[in-house]
C-alpha positions as CSV (number, residue, x, y, z in Angstrom):
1,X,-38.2,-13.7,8.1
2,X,-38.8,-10.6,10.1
3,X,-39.9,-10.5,13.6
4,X,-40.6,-7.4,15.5
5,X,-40.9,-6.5,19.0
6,X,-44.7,-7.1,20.4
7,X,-46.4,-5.1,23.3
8,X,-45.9,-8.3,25.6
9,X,-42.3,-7.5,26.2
10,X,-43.2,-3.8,27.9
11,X,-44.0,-6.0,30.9
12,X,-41.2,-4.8,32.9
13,X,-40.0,-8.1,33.7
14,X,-36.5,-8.3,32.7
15,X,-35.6,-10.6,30.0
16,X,-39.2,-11.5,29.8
17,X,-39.4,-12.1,25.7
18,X,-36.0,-14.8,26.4
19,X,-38.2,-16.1,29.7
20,X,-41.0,-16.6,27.5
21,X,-39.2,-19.4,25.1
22,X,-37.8,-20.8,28.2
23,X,-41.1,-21.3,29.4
24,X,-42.2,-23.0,26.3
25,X,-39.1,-25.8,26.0
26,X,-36.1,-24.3,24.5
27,X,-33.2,-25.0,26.9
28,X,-30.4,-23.5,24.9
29,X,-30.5,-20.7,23.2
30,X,-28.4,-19.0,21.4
31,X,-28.3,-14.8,21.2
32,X,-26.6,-13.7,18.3
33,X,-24.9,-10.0,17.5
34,X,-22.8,-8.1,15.5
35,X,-20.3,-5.3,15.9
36,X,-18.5,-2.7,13.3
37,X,-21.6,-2.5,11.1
38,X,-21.1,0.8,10.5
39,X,-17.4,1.3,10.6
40,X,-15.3,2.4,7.8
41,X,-12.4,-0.1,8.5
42,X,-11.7,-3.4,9.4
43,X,-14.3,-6.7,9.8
44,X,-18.0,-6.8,11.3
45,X,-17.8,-9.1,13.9
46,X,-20.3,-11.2,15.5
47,X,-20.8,-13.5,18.7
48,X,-22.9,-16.2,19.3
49,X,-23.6,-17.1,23.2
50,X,-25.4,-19.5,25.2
51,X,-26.5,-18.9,28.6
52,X,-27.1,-20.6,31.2
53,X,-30.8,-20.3,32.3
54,X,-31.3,-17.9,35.1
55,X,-28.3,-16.0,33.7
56,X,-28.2,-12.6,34.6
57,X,-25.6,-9.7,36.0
58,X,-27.4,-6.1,37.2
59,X,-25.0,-4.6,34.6
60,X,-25.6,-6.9,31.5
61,X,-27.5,-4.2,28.8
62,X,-26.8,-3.6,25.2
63,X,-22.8,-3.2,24.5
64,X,-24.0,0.6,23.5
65,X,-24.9,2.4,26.7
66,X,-22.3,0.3,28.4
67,X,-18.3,1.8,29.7
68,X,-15.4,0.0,28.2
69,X,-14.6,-0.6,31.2
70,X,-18.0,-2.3,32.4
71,X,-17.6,-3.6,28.9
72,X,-14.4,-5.1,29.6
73,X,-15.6,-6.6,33.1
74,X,-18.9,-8.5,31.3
75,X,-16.9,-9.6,29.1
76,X,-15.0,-11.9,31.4
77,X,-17.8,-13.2,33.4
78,X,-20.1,-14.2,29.7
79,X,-16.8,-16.0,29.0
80,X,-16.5,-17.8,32.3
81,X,-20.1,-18.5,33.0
82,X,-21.5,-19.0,29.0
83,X,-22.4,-22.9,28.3
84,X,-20.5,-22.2,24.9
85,X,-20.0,-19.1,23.2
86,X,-17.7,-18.3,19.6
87,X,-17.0,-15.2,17.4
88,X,-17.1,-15.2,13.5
89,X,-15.8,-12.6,12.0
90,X,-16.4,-11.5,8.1
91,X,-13.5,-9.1,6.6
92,X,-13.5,-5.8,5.0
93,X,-12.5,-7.8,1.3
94,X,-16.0,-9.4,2.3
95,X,-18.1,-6.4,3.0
96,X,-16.9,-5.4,-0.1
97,X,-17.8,-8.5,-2.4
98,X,-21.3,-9.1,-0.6
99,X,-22.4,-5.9,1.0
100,X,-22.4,-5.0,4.5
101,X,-25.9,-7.0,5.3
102,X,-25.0,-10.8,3.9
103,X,-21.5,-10.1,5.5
104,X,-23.0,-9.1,8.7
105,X,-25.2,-12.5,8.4
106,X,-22.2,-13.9,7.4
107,X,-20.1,-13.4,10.2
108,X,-23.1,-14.2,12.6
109,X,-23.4,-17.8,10.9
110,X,-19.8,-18.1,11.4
111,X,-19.7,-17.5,15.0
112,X,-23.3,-19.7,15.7
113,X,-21.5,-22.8,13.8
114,X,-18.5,-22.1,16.2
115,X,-20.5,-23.1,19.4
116,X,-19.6,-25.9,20.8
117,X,-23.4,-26.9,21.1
118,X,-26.3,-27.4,18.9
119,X,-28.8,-24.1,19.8
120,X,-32.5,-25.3,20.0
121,X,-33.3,-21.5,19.0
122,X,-31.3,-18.8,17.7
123,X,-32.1,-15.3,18.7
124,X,-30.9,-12.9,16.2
125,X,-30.4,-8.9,16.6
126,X,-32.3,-7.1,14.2
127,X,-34.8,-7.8,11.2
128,X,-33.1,-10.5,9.8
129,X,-32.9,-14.4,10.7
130,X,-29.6,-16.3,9.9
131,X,-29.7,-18.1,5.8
132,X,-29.5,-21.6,5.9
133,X,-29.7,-22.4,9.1
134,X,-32.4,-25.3,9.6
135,X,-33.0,-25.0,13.3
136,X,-36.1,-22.7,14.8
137,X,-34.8,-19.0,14.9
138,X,-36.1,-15.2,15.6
139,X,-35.4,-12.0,14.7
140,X,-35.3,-9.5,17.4
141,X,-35.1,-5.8,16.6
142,X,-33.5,-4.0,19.7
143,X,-32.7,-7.8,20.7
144,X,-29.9,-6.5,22.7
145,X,-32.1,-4.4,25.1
146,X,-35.0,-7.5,25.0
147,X,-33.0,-10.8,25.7
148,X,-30.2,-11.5,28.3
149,X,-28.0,-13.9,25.5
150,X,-28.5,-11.3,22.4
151,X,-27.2,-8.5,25.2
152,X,-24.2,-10.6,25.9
153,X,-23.4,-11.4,22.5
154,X,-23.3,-7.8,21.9
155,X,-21.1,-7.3,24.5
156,X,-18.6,-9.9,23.0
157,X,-18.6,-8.9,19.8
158,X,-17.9,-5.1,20.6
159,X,-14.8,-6.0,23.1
160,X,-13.4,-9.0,20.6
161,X,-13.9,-6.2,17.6
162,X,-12.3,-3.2,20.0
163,X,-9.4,-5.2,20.5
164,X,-8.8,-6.1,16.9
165,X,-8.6,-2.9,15.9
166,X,-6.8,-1.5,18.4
167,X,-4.3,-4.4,18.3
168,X,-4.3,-3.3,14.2
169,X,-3.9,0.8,15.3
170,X,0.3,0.2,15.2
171,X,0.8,-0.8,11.7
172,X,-1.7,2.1,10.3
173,X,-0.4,4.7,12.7
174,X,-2.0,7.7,10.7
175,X,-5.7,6.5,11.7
176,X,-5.8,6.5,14.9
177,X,-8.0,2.8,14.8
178,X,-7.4,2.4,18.9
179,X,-9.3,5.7,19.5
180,X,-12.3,5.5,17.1
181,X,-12.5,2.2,16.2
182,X,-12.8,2.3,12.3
183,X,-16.1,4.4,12.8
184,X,-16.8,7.5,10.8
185,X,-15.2,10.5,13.5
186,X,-14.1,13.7,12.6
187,X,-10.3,12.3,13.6
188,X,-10.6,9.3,10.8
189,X,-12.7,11.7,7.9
190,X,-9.3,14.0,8.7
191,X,-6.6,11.3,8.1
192,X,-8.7,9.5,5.1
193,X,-8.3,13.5,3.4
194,X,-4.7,13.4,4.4
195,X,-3.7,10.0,3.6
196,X,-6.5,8.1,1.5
197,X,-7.6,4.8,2.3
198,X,-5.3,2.0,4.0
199,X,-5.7,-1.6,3.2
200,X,-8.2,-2.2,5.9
201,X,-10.9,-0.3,4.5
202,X,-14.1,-1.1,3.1
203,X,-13.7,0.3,-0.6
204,X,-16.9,0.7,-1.1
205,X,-18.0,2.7,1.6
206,X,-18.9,6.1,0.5
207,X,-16.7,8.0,2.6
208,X,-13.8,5.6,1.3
209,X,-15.1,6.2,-2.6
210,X,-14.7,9.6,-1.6
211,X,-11.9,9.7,-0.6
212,X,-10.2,7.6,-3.4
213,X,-11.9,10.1,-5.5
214,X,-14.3,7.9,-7.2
């Protein structure tokens, strides 16, 4: 199922589209995101969160345009103020058996059965709704700019999936995973030339394939 963005969200009123199924009976819903899509190492990660209704911080916005460091701060008050929230994560050996998409889905069913409440709606990033789940459920494509929960999911799942991989940067020294991340920069294309592929990496990425000289 594939739901785009309609000309009733360029209101201006903040959050209107997630205002709008308030408005209509959902009371908790669920914004769902991923994180490390398009990295070259390491899992995709996604968080499911549940706001409170009338959530809102002058600094919540897509994880993208946002500091660490603001990043960082968000984080903590989602955490503290969330009615439930939970990560899932799918691993590289995954994005390599289903593709990055169904492990991207994966991971986001993963963290949405982690809640520790049932959503009435789910609220997904993107073009693509969530298999298998029975429950009502949207797709949102620039969610994260569009609904206050799918904005702090984003935010979680870019600070848990940071930390993961710089918490992994020590045992793969050569990468340099706490700077980049596992993304595609000029500092990782160098040290996959130098050194190949570690065990972290999606295999069937092309710039991995390349570099294993397949």
């Amino acid at each position: 199922m594939m739901m785009l963005w309609s000309p009733e969200d360029l209101t201006g009123e903040r959050w209107a589209r997630e205002k709008r199924y308030r408005q209509v009976g959902y009371r908790f819903i669920a914004g769902v995101d991923e994180a490390g899509r398009g990295a070259l190492a390491g899992p995709v990660v996604a968080a499911a969160v549940v706001l409170p209704e009338g959530f809102d911080h002058p600094d919540l916005a897509d994880s993208k345009v946002l500091s660490p460091e603001k990043r960082a701060e968000l984080y903590e008050i989602i955490t503290r103020e969330a009615l439930t929230w939970a990560i899932g994560e799918a691993s590289h050996e995954e994005i390599d058996a289903l593709g990055i998409l169904q492990a991207s889905l994966l991971a986001m069913a993963r963290a949405v059965t982690g809640l520790s409440l049932t959503p009435e709606l789910l609220l997904v990033d993107g073009r693509f709704t969530l298999p298998g789940w029975g429950g009502p459920q949207k797709a949102v494509v620039d969610g994260d700019a569009l609904c206050a929960s799918i904005a702090a999911a984003s935010i979680l799942a870019k600070v848990h999936r940071d930390r993961l991989m710089e918490s992994l940067s020590p045992e793969y020294p050569s990468y340099g995973f706490a700077r980049h991340k596992g993304y595609g920069t000029r500092e990782h294309l160098e040290a996959l030339r130098l050194y190949g592929p570690c065990p972290i990496h999606r295999r069937t990425f092309r710039p991995i394939c390349q570099a294993q000289g397949s």
